[in-house]
N, C-alpha and C positions, 0 to 999 in steps of 0.2 A: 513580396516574400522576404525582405529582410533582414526581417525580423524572425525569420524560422531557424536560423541557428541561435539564435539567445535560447528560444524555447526547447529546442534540442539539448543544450547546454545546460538548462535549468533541470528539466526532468532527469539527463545525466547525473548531477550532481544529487537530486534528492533519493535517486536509486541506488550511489555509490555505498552508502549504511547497510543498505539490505544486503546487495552482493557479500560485500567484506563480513555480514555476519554467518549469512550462508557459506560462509569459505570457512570462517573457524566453526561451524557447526560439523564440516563434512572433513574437517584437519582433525576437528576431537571424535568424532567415530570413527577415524580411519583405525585406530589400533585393535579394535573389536571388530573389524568386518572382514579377516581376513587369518585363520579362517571361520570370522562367528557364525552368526544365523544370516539367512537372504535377508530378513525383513531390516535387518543392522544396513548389510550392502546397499540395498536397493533404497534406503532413507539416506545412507553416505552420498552414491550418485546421484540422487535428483537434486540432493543440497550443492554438490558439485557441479552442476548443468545452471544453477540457479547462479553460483558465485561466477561462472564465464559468462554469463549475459551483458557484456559489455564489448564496448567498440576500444580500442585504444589508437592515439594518434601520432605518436612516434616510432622513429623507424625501428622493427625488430635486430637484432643482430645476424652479419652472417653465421657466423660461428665458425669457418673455415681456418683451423688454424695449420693445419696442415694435410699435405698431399702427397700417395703416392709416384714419384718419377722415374720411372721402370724401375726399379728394385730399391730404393731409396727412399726412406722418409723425408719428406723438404718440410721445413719453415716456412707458413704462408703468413708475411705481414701486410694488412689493411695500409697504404699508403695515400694519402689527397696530390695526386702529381696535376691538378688545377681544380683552382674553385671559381666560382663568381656566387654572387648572394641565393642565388636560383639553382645552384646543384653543382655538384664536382665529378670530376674524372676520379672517381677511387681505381685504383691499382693494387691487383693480390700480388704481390711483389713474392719472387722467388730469389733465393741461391742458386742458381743451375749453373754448369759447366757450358752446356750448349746452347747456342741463343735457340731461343721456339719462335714462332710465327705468332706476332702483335695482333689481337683482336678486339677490338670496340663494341660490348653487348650495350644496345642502347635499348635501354628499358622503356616499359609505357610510362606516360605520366597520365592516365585515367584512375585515379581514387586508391592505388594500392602503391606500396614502396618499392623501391626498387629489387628486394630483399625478395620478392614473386621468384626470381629467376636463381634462387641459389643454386637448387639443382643443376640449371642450366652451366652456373658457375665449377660448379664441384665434376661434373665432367668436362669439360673443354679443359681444366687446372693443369691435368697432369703435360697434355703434351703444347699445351701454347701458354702464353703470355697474357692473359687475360684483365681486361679493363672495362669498368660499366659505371654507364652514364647513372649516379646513385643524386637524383632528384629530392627536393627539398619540400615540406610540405610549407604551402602558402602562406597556413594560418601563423607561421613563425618568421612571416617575411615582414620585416618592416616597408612602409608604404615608402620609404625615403629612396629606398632602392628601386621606386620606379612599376613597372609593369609589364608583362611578359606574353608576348604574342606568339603566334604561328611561327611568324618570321624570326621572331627571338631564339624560335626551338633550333629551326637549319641552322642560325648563325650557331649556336653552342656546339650541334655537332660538328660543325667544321675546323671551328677551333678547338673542340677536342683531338680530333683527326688529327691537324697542324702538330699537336703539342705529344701525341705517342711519334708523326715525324713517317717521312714516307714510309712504302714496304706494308703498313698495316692492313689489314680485313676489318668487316665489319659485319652484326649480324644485328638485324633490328626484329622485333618482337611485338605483331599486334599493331596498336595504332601509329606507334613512331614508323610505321611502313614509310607512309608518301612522304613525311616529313626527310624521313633518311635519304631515300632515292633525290629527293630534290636537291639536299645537301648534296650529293656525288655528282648530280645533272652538273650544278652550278661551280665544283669542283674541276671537274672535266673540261666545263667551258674555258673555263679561266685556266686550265693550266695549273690548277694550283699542284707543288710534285707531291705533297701531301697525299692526292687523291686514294684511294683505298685499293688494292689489288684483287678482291673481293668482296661481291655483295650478297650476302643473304636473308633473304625477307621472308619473316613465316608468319604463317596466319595474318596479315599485313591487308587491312584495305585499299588496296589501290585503285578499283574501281570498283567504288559500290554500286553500282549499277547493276553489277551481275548478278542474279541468282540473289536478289536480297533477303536479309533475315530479318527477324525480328529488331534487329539495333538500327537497318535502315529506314526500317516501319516507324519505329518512334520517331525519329529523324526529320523523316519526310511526313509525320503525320501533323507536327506544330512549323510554327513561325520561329523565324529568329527573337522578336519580340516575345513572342508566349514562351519559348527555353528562356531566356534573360526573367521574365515576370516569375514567371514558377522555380525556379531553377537555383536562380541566384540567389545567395544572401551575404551578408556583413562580416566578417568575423568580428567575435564579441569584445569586448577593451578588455579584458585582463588577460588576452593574450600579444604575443611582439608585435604579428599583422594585425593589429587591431584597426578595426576601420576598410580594409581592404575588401573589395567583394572579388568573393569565393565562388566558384561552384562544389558545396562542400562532399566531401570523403562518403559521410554516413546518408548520400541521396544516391550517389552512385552504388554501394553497397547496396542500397536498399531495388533499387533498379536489378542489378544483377541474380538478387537472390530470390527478386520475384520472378523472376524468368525459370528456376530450376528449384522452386520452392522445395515442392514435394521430394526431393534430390536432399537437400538441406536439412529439413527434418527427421527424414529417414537416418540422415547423417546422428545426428543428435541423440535419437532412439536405440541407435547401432552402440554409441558410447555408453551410454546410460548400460546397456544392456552387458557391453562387452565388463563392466567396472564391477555389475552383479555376478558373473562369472567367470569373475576374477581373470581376465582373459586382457589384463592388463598391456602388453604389448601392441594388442590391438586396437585398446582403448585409446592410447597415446598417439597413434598413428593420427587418429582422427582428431584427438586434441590438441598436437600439434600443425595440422593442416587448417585448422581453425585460428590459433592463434595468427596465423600468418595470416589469413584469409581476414579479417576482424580488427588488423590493423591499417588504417584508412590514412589516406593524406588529402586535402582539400587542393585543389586547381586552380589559378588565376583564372577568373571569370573572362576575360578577354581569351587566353587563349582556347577553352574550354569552348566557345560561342563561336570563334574561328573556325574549331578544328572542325564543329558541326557542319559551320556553311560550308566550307572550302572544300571537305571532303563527303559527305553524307549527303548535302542537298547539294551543291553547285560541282560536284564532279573535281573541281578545278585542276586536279593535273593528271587527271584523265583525256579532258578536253582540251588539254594542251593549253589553260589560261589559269595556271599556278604563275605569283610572281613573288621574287624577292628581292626587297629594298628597291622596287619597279621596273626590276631586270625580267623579263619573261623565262621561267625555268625551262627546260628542253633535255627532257631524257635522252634525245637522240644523241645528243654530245658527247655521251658515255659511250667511249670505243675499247675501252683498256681496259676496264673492271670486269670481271666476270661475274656471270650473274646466276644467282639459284633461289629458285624460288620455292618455300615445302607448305603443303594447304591440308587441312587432317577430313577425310571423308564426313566424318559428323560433328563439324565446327556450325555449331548453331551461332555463333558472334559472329564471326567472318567465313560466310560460307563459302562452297568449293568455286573457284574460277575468279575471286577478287583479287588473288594475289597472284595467281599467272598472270595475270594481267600486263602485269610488267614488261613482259618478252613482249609487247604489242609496242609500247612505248619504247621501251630499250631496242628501236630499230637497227643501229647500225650495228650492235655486236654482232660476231658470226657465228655460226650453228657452234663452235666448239667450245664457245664462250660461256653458255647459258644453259643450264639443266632447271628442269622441272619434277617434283617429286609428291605422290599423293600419297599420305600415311593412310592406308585401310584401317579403321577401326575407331581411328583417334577423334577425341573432340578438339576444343581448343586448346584446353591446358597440356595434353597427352601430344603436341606437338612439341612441345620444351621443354617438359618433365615429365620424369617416371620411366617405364620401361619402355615404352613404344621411343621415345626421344633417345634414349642410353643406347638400344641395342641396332636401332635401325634406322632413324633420321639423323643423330650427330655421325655416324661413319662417312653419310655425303657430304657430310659441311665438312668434316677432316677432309676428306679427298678433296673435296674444290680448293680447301686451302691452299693444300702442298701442292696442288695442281696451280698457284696462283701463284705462288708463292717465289 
């Protein structure tokens, strides 16, 4: 298969004319459909449905440029306070009088930007110090730079950790779960004074083993070998990684939205619909969750092929046989960090009990250490954004903070 991104790339390219003419067909009826005849509108939207049919592969922007701080407008400047060729610590840097309590959002790196988690950003802003791991997509990594593993991931967050400097929290999202806890295990061990005074993991597989869903079934349904053969491909030369094998951005997109197709399309139909009755607000809502959704980033094939075995088929630090740099991790050595774990009743990705899980391994903390939290109603995304995240899961990650703090 590595040749499936050239051909991805190619019909990209030959579709790029149509969209963009579709977009100035639905730019030149916008001035007559509003308020002209339906049959204007309803010929504007499907010409508009037609120009978004594309993927894009650079990161969207925050767009956070400033924040309420109890009664005060602040200045939020995007700052790089560390890089490496594979992703940096962005920092939403404030003016404040009072210091806030340092947190590390480490984002996924499975096929979307780190840019998924604004929400998540745009609330925690006002009352802490916020920092997230803002991942690089592959296909712009030069090969000279090397190769990026499992164990590449822990090491980056540790030295993120190191570089915000003791006192900080941390909140991982999704698949960077095990990866995070293992970072903290091997922090703890060692003493490093860095280590985080807070841990929270949401929707986080820690042990998939429990109660699996559908991302375990694929999983466990091929080989290491058949994911690599099917999975993998090249990125194409006329981009910086050229030559690098990928597991690209637009297979995982394509994975996810066969999972909740009819979800998708109805999406689609909803916009179309909302653009013919003028019901613009609501149309954007959804054209804006697309755009974000639709922008993809490719994954180093190594870590990509890792993160399946080591977590999905081999358990590995569940069963207590995760290592790094040949060191055996051991969540038990987490005695200091407190730990919270939030899991949403109808997470069809990472169903309920994979990410409690953790209290099973985080043996030696004590009962006052460690909360657990089930969001009634939520899927996956409805655990980090939107209203269920704003009004009833960030309140416990505030309070574990200052309670960490």
């Amino acid at each position: 298969m590595l040749m499936m991104y050239q051909a991805y790339q190619a019909f990209d390219d030959l579709a790029a004319p149509v969209r963009a003419m579709a977009g100035m067909v639905a730019w030149s009826l916008a001035p007559g459909t509003d308020p002209g005849n339906i049959h204007l509108r309803r010929l504007a939207a499907t010409y508009e449905l037609i120009a978004r049919m594309r993927l894009t592969h650079e990161r969207p922007a925050y767009g956070i440029d400033s924040v309420m701080v109890g009664q005060q407008l602040v200045e939020v400047r995007e700052e790089s306070a560390y890089s490496t060729p594979f992703g940096s610590l962005l920092h939403f840097k404030k003016d404040v009088s009072t210091p806030q309590p340092r947190v590390l959002l480490v984002a996924p790196m499975s096929g979307h930007f780190a840019t998924l988690l604004r929400g998540t950003v745009q609330t925690m802003l006002p009352e802490h110090d916020v920092y997230i791991t803002d991942w690089y997509n592959a296909r712009n990594i030069s090969l000279l730079h090397g190769h990026f593993g499992f164990d590449n991931f822990i090491t980056h967050i540790i030295k993120f950790l190191e570089v915000i400097g003791p006192g900080a929290h941390t909140l991982a999202v999704c698949q960077p779960g095990p990866a995070v806890l293992a970072a903290v295990a091997v922090m703890a061990e060692s003493r490093n004074p860095a280590t985080p005074r807070s841990l929270t993991l949401m929707a986080a597989p820690i042990d998939a083993r429990i109660n699996p869903g559908r991302v375990n079934t694929l999983a466990n349904s091929h080989s290491i070998d058949s994911f690599e053969r099917n999975f993998i491909s090249m990125v194409p030369f006329r981009f910086p990684g050229a030559f690098r094998r990928v597991y690209p951005g637009f297979v995982q997109l394509t994975a996810f939205m066969c999972m909740n197709l009819e979800r998708h399309l109805k999406a689609q139909a909803d916009l179309l619909n909302h653009r013919v009755n003028r019901e613009h607000k609501k149309a954007q809502e959804i054209a804006s969750f697309y755009d974000e959704y639709l922008a993809v980033m490719d994954l180093p094939a190594e870590f990509y092929l890792q993160t399946v075995r080591l977590v999905f088929k081999e358990h590995a630090l569940a069963r207590g046989q995760l290592e790094w740099q040949g060191q055996r991790v051991d969540p038990g050595a987490i005695r200091r960090t407190a730990l919270l774990t939030v899991e949403g009743e109808r997470d069809d990705i990472c169903p309920v009990g994979q990410t409690v899980a953790a209290h099973d391994l985080c043996c030696n903390l004590r009962p006052y250490q460690r909360r657990h939290h089930l969001q009634p109603g939520a899927g996956h995304y409805g655990v980090f954004s939107g209203n269920r995240w704003r009004n009833q899961v960030y309140p416990l990650v505030k309070n574990l903070i200052l309670a960490s703090d």
